[in-house]
N, C-alpha and C positions, 0 to 999 in steps of 0.2 A: 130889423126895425121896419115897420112901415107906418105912411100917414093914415089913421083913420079916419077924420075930418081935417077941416081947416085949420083949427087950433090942437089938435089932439094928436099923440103919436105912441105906438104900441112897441114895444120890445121886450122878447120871449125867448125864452132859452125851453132847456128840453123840463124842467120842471115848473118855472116857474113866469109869471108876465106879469108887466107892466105897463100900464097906460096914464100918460102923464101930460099934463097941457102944455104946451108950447106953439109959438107962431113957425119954427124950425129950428132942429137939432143935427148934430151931428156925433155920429158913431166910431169909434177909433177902437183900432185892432190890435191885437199884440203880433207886431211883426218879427222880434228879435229873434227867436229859434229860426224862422225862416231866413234873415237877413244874415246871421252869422253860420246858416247854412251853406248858402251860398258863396263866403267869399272862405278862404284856404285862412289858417292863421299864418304869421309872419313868425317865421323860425328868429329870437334872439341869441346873437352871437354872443358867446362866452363869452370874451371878454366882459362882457354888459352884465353880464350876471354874476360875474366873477368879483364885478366891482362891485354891485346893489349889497350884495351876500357879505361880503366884507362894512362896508358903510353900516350896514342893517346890523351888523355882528356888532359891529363899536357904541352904536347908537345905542343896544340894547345896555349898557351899565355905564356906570358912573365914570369911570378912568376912561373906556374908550368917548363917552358924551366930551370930557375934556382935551383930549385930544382931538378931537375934530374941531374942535373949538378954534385947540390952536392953530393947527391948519389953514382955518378959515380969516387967522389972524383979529380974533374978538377977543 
């Protein structure tokens, strides 16, 4: 992106441009490949998943929906 004039600002990729009136703009990047490059993911411990897995399992029909229910004491 750059300014052309005062009120004008141009931004171009490899096929195509654009120039658009404004007093000033701002351009935003897609950081997230970068940013989740950089940091290691977080190993979740079994248990954690052992519980989702099951919850997720009950959740999915009708008898376990009710029991969780009652569990939850509703």
């Amino acid at each position: 992106m750059e300014q052309v004039d005062a009120e004008r600002y141009r931004i171009w990729t490899g096929r195509r441009e654009w120039i658009f009136p404004a007093r000033s703009a701002h351009l935003h990047r897609e950081v997230s490949t970068t940013f989740y490059r950089a940091i290691t993911p977080r190993v979740v411990p079994w248990s954690k998943r052992v519980f989702w897995r099951v919850v997720l399992g009950l959740a999915s029909n009708r008898l376990g929906k009710r029991l969780l229910l009652a569990l939850l004491g509703r």
